[in-house]
BATORMI-208523 format. One record per atom (N, C-alpha, C, O): residue number from 1; residue in three letters; atom name; x, y, z. Coordinates in nm, 4 decimals. Example, Ala and Ser with C-alpha at 12.3 -4.5 7.8 and 13.67 -1.06 7.14 Angstrom:
# residues 2
+-----+------+------+----------+----------+----------+
! seq ! type ! atom !       xx !       yy !       zz !
+-----+------+------+----------+----------+----------+
!   1 !  Ala !    N !   1.3190 !  -0.5690 !   0.7800 !
!   1 !  Ala !   CA !   1.2300 !  -0.4500 !   0.7800 !
!   1 !  Ala !    C !   1.3200 !  -0.3300 !   0.7800 !
!   1 !  Ala !    O !   1.4236 !  -0.3319 !   0.8465 !
!   2 !  Ser !    N !   1.2850 !  -0.2250 !   0.7080 !
!   2 !  Ser !   CA !   1.3670 !  -0.1060 !   0.7140 !
!   2 !  Ser !    C !   1.2900 !   0.0030 !   0.7870 !
!   2 !  Ser !    O !   1.3409 !   0.1138 !   0.8039 !
+-----+------+------+----------+----------+----------+
//
This chain:
# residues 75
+-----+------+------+----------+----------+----------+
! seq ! type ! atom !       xx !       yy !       zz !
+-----+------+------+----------+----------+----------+
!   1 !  Unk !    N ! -10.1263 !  -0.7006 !  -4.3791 !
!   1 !  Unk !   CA ! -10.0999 !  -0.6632 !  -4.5167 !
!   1 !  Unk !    C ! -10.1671 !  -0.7635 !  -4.6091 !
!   1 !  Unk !    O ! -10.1491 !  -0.8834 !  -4.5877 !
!   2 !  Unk !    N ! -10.2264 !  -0.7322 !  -4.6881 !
!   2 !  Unk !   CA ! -10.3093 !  -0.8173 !  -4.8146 !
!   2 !  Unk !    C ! -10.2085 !  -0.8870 !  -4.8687 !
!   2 !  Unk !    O ! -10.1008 !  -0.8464 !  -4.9123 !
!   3 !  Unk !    N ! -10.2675 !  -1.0325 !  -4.8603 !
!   3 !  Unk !   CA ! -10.1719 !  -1.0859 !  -4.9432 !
!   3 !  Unk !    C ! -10.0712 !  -1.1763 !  -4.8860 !
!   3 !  Unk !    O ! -10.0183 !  -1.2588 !  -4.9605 !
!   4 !  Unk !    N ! -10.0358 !  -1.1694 !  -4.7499 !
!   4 !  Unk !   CA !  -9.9198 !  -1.2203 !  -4.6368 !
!   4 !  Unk !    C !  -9.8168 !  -1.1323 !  -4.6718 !
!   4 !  Unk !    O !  -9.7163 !  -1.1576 !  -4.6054 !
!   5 !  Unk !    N !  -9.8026 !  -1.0451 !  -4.7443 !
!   5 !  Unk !   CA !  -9.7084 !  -0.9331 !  -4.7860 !
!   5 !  Unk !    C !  -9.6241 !  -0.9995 !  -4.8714 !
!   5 !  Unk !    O !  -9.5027 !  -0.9815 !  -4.8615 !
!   6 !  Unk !    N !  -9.6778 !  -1.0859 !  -4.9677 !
!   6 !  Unk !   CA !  -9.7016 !  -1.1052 !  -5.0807 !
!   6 !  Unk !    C !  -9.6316 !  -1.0446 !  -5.2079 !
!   6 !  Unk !    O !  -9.7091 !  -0.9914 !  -5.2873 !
!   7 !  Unk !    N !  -9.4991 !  -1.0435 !  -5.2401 !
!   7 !  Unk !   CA !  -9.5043 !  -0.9340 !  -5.3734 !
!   7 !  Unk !    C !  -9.5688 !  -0.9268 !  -5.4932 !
!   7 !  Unk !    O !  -9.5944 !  -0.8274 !  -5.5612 !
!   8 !  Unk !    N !  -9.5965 !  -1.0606 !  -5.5155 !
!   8 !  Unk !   CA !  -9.7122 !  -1.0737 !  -5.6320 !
!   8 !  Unk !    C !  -9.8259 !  -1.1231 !  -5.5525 !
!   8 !  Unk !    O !  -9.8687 !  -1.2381 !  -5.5627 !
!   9 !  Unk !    N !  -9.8625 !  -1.0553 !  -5.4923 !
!   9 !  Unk !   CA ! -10.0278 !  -1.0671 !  -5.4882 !
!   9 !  Unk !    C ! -10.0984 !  -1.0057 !  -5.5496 !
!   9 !  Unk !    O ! -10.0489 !  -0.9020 !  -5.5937 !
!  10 !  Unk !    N ! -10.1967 !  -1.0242 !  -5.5735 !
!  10 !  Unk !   CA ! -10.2916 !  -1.0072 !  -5.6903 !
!  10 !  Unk !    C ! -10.4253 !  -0.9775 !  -5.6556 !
!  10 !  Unk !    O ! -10.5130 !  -0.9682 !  -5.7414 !
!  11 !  Unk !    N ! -10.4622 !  -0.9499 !  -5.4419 !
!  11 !  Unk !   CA ! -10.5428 !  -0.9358 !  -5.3854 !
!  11 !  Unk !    C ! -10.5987 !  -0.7596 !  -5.4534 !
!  11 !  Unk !    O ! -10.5392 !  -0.6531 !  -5.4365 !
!  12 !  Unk !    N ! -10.7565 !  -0.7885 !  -5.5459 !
!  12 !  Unk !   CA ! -10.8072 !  -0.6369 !  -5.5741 !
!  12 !  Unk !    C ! -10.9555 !  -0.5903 !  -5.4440 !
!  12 !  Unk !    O ! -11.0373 !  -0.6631 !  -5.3877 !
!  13 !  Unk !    N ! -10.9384 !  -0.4756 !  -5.4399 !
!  13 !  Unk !   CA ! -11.0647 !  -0.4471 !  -5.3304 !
!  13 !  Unk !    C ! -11.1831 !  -0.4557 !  -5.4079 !
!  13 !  Unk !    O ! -11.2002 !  -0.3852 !  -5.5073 !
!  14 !  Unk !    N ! -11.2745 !  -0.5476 !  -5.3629 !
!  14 !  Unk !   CA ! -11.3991 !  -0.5591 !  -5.4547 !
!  14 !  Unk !    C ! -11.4982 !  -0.4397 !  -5.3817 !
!  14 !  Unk !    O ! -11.5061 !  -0.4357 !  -5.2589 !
!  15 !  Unk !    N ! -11.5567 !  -0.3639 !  -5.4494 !
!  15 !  Unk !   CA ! -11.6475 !  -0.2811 !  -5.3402 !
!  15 !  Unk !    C ! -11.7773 !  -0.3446 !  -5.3248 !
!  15 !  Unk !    O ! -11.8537 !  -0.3419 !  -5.2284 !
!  16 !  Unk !    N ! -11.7864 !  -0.3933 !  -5.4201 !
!  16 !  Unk !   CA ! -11.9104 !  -0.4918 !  -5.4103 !
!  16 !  Unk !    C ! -11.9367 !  -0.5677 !  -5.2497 !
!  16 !  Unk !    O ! -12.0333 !  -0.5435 !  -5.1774 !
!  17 !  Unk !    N ! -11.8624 !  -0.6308 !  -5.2289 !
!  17 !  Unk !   CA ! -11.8150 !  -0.7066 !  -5.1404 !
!  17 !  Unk !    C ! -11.7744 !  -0.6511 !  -5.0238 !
!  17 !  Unk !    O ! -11.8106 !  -0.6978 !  -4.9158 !
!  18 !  Unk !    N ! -11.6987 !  -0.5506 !  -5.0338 !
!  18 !  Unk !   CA ! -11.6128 !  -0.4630 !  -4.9244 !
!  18 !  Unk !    C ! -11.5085 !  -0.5866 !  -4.8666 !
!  18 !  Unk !    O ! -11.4948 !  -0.6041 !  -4.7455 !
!  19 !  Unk !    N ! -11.4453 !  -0.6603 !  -4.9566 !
!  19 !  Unk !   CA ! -11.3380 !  -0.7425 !  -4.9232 !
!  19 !  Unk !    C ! -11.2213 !  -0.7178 !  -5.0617 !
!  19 !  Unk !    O ! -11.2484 !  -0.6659 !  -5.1700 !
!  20 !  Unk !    N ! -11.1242 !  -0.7580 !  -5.0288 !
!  20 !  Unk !   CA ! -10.9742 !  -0.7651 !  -5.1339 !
!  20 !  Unk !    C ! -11.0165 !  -0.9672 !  -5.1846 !
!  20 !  Unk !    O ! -11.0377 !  -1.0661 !  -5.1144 !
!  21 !  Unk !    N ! -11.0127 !  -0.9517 !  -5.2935 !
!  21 !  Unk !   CA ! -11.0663 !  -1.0747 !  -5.3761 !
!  21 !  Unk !    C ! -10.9339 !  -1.1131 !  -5.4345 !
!  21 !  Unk !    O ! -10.8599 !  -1.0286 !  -5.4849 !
!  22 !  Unk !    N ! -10.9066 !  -1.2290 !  -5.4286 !
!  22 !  Unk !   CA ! -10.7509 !  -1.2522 !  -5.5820 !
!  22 !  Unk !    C ! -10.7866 !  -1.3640 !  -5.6577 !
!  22 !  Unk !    O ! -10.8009 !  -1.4741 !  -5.6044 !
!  23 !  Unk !    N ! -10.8034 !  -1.3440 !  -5.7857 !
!  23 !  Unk !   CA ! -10.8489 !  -1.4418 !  -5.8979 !
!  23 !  Unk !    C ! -10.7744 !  -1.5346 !  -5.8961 !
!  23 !  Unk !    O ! -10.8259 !  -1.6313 !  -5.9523 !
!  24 !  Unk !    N ! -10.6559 !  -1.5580 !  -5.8506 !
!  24 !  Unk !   CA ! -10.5701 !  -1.6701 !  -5.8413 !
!  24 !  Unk !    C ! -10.6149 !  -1.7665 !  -5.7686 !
!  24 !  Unk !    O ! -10.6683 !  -1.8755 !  -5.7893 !
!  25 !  Unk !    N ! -10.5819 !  -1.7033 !  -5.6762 !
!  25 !  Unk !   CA ! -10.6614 !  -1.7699 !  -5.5445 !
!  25 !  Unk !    C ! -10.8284 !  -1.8256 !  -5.4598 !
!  25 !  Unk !    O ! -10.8464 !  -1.8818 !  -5.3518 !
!  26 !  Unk !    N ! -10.9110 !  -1.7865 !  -5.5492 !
!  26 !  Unk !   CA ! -11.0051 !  -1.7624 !  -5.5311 !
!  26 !  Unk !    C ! -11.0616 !  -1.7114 !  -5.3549 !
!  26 !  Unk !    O ! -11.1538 !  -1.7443 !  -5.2802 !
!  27 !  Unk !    N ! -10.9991 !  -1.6598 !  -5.3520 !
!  27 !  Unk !   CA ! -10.9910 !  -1.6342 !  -5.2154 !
!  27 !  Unk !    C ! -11.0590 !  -1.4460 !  -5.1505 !
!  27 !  Unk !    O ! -11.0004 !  -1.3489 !  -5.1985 !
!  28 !  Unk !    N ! -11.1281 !  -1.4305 !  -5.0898 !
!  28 !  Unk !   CA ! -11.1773 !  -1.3332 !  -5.0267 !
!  28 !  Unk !    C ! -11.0893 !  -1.2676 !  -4.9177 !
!  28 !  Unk !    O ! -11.0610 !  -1.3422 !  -4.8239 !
!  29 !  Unk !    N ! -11.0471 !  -1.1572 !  -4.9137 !
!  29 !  Unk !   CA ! -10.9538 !  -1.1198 !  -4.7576 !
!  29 !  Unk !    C ! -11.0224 !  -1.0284 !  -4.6703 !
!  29 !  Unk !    O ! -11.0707 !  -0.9227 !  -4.7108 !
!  30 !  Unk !    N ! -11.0257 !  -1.0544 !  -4.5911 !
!  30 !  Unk !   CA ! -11.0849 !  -0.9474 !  -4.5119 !
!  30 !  Unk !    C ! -10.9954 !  -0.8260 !  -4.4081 !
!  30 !  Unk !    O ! -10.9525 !  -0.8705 !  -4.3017 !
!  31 !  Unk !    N ! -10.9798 !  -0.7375 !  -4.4271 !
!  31 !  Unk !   CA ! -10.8642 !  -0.6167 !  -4.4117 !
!  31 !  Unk !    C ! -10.9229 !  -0.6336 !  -4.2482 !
!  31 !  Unk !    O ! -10.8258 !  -0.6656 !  -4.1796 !
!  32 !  Unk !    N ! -11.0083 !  -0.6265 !  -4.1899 !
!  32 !  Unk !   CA ! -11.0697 !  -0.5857 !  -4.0250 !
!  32 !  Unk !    C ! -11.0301 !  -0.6596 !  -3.9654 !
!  32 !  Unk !    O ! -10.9710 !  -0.6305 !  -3.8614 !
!  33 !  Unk !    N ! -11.0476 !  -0.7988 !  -4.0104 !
!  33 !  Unk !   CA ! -11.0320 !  -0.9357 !  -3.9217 !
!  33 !  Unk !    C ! -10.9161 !  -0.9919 !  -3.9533 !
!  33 !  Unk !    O ! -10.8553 !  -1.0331 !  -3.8545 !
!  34 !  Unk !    N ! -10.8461 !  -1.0141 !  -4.0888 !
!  34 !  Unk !   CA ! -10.7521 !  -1.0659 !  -4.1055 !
!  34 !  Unk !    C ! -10.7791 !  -1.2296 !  -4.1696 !
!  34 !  Unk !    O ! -10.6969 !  -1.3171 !  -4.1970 !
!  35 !  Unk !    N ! -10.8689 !  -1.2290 !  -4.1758 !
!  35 !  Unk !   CA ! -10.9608 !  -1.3607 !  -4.2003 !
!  35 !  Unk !    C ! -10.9867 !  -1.3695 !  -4.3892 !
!  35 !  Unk !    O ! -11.0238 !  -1.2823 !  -4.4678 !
!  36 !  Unk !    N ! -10.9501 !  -1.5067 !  -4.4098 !
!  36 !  Unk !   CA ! -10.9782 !  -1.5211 !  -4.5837 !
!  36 !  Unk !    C ! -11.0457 !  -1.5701 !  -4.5823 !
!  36 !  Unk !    O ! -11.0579 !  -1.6296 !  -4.4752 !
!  37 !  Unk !    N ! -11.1756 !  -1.6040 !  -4.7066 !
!  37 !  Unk !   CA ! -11.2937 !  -1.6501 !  -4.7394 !
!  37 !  Unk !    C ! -11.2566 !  -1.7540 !  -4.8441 !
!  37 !  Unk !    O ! -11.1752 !  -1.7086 !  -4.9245 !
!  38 !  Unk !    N ! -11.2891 !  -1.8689 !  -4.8650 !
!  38 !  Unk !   CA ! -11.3067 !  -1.9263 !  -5.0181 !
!  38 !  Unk !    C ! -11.4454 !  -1.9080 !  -5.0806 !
!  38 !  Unk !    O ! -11.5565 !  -1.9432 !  -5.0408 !
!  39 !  Unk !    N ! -11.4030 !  -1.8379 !  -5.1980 !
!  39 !  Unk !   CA ! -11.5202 !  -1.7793 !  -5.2791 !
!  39 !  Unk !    C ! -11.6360 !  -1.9086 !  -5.3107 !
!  39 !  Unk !    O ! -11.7502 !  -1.8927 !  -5.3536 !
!  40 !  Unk !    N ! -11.5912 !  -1.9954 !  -5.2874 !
!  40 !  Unk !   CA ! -11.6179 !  -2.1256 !  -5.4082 !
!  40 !  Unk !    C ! -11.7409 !  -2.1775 !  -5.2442 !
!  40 !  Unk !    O ! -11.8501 !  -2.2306 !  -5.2647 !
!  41 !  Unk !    N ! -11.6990 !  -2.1525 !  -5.1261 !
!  41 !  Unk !   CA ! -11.7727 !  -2.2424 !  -5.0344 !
!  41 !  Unk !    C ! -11.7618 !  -2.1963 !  -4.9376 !
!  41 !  Unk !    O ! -11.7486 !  -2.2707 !  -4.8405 !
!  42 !  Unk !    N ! -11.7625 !  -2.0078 !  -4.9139 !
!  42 !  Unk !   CA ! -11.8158 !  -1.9345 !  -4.8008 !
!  42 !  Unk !    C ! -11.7455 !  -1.9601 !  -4.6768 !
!  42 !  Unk !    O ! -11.7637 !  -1.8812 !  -4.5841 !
!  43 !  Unk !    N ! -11.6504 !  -2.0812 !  -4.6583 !
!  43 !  Unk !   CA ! -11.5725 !  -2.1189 !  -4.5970 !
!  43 !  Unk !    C ! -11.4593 !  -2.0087 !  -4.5172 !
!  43 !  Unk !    O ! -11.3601 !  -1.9621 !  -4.5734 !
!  44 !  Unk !    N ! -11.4972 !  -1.9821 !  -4.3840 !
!  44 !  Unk !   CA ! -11.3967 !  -1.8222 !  -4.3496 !
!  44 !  Unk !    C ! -11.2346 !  -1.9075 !  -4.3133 !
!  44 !  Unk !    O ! -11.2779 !  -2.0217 !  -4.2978 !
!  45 !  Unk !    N ! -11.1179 !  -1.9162 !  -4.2968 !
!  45 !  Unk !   CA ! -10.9718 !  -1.9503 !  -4.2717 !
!  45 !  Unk !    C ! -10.9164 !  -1.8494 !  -4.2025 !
!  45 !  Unk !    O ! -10.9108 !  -1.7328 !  -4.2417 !
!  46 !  Unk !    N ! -10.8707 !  -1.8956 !  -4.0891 !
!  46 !  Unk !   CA ! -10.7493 !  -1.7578 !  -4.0669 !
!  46 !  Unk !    C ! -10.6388 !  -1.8262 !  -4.0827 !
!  46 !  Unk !    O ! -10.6215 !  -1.9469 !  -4.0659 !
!  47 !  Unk !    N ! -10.5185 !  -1.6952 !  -4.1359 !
!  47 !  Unk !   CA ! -10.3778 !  -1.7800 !  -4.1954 !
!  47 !  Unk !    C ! -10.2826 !  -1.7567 !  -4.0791 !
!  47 !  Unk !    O ! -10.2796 !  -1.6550 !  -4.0098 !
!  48 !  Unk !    N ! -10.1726 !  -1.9093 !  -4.0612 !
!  48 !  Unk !   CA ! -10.0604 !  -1.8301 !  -3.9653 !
!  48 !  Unk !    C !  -9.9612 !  -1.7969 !  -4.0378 !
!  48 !  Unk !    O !  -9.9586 !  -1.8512 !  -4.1482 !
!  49 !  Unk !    N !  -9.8793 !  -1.7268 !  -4.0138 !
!  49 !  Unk !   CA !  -9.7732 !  -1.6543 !  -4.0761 !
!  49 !  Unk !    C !  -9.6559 !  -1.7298 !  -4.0464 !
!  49 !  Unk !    O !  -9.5638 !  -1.7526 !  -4.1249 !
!  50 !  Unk !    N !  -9.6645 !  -1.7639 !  -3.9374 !
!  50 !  Unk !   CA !  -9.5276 !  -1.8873 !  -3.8843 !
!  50 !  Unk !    C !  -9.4916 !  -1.9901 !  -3.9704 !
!  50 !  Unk !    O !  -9.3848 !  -2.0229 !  -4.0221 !
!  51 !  Unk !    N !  -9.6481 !  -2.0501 !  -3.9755 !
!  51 !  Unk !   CA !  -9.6394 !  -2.2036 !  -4.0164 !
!  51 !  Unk !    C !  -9.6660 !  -2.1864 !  -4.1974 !
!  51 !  Unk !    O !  -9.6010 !  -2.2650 !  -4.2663 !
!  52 !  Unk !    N !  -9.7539 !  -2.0917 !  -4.2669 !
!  52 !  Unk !   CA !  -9.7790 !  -2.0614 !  -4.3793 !
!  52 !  Unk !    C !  -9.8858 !  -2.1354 !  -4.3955 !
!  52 !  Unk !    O !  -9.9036 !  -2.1994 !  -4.4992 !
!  53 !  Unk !    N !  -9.9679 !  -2.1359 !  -4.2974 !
!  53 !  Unk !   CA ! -10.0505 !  -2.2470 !  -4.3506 !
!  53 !  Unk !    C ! -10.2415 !  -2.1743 !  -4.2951 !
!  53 !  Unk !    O ! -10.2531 !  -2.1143 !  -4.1882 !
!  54 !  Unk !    N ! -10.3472 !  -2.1939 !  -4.3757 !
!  54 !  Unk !   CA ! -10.4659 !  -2.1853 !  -4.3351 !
!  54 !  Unk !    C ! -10.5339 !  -2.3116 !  -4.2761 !
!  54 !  Unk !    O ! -10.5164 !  -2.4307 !  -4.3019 !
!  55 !  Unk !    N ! -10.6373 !  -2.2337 !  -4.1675 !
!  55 !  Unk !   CA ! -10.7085 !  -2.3375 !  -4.0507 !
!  55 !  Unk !    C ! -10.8096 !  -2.2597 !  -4.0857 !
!  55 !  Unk !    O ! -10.8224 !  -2.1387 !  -4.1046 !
!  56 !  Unk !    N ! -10.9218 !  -2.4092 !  -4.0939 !
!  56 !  Unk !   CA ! -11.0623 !  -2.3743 !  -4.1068 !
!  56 !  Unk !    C ! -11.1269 !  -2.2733 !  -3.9880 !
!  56 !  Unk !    O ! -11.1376 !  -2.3369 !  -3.8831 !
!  57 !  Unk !    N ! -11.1547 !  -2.1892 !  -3.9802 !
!  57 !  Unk !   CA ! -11.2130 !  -2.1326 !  -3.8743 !
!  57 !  Unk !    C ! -11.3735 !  -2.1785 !  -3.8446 !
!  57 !  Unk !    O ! -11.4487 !  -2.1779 !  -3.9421 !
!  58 !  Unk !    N ! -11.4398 !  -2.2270 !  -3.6839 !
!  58 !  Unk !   CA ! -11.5684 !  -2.2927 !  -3.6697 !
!  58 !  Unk !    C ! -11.6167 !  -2.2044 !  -3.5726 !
!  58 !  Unk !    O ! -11.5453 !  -2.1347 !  -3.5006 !
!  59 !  Unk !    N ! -11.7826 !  -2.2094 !  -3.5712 !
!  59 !  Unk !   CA ! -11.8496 !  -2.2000 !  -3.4387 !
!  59 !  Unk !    C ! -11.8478 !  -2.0408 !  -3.4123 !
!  59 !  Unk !    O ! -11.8916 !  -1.9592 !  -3.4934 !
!  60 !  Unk !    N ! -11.7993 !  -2.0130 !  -3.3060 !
!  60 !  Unk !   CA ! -11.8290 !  -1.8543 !  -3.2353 !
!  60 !  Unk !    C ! -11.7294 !  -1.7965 !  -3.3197 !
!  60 !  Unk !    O ! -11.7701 !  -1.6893 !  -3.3643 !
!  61 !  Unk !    N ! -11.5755 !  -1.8360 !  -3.3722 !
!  61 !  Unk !   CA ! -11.4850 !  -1.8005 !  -3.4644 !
!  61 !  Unk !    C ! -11.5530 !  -1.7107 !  -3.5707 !
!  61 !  Unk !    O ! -11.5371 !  -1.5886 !  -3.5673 !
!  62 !  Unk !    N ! -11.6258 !  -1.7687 !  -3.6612 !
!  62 !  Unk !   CA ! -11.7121 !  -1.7531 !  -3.7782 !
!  62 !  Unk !    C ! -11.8232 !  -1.6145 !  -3.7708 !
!  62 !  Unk !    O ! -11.8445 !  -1.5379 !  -3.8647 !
!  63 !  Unk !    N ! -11.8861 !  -1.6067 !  -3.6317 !
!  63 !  Unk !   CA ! -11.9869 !  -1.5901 !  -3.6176 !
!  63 !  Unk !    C ! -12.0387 !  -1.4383 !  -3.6950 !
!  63 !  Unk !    O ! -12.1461 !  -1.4169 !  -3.7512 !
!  64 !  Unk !    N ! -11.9154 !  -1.3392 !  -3.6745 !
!  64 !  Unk !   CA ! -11.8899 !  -1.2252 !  -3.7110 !
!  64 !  Unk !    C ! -11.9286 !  -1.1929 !  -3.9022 !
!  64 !  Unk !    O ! -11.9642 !  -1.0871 !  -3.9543 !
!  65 !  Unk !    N ! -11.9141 !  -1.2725 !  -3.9404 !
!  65 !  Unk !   CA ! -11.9051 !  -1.3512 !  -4.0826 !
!  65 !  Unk !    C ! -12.0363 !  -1.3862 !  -4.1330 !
!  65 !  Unk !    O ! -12.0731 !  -1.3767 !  -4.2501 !
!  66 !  Unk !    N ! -12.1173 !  -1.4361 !  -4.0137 !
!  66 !  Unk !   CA ! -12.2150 !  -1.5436 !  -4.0851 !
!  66 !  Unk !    C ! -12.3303 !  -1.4506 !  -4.1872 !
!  66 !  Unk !    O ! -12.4016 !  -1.5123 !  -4.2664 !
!  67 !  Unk !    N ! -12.3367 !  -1.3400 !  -4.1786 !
!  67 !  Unk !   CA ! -12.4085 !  -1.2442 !  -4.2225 !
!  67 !  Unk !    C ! -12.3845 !  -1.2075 !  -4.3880 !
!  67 !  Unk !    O ! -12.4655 !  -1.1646 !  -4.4701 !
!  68 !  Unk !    N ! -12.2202 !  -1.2467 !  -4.4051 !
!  68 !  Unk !   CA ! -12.2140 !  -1.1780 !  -4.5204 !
!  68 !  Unk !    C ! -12.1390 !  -1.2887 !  -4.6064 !
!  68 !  Unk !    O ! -12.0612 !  -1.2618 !  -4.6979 !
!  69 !  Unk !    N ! -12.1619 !  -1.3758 !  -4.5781 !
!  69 !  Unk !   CA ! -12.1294 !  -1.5478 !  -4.6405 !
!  69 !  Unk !    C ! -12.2142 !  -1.4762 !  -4.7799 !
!  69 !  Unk !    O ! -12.1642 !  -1.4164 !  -4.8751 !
!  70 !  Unk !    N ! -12.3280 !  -1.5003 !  -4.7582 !
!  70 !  Unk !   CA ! -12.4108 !  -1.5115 !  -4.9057 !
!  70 !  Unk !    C ! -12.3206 !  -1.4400 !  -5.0254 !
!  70 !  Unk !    O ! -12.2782 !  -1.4818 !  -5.1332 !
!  71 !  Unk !    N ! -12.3106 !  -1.3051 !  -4.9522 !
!  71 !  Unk !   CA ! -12.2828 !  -1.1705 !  -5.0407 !
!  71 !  Unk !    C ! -12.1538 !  -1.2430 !  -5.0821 !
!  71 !  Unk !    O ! -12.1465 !  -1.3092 !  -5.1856 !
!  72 !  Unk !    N ! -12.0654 !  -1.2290 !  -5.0065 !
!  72 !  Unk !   CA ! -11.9175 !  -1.2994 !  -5.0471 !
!  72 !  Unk !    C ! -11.9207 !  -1.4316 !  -5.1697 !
!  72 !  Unk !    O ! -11.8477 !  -1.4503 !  -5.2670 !
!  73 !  Unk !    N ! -12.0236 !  -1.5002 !  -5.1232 !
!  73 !  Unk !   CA ! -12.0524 !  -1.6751 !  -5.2632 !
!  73 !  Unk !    C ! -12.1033 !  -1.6357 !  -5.3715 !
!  73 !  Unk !    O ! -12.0989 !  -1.7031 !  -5.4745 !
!  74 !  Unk !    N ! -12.1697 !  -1.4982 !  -5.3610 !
!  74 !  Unk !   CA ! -12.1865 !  -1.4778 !  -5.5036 !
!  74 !  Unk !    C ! -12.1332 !  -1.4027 !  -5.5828 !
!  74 !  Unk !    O ! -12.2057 !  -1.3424 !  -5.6619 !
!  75 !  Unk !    N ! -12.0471 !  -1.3911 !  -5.5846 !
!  75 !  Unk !   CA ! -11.9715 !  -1.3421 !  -5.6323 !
!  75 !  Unk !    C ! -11.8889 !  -1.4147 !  -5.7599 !
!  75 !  Unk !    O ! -11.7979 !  -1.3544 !  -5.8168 !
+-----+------+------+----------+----------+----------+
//
């Protein structure tokens, strides 16, 4: 669910992008993977739900991603 199921989330679907974006957050979501972006530094995170907390995602993690970094930073 966008947002961590979120009641005020504020995650909008950019079509541009083909990701859910939230101005608050500056943050990118990705609905397929489950994976958030920081707009600011292309940077992909996956969140745990347990702990509430985001981990940098590296390496083969990313890899799926590395294609559409650009599109996502300029934004």
């Amino acid at each position: 669910e966008v947002g961590n199921g979120s009641a005020d989330s504020d995650y909008v679907y950019d079509p541009s992008s083909g990701y859910y974006y939230s101005s608050r957050t500056g943050y990118y979501y990705d609905a397929a993977s489950g994976c958030y972006c920081a707009a600011s530094t292309g940077t992909w995170y996956s969140y745990d739900e347990q702990s509430g907390t985001y981990t940098e995602m590296h390496g083969e993690q990313t890899g799926m991603h590395k294609e559409i970094e650009g599109e996502v930073v300029k934004e």
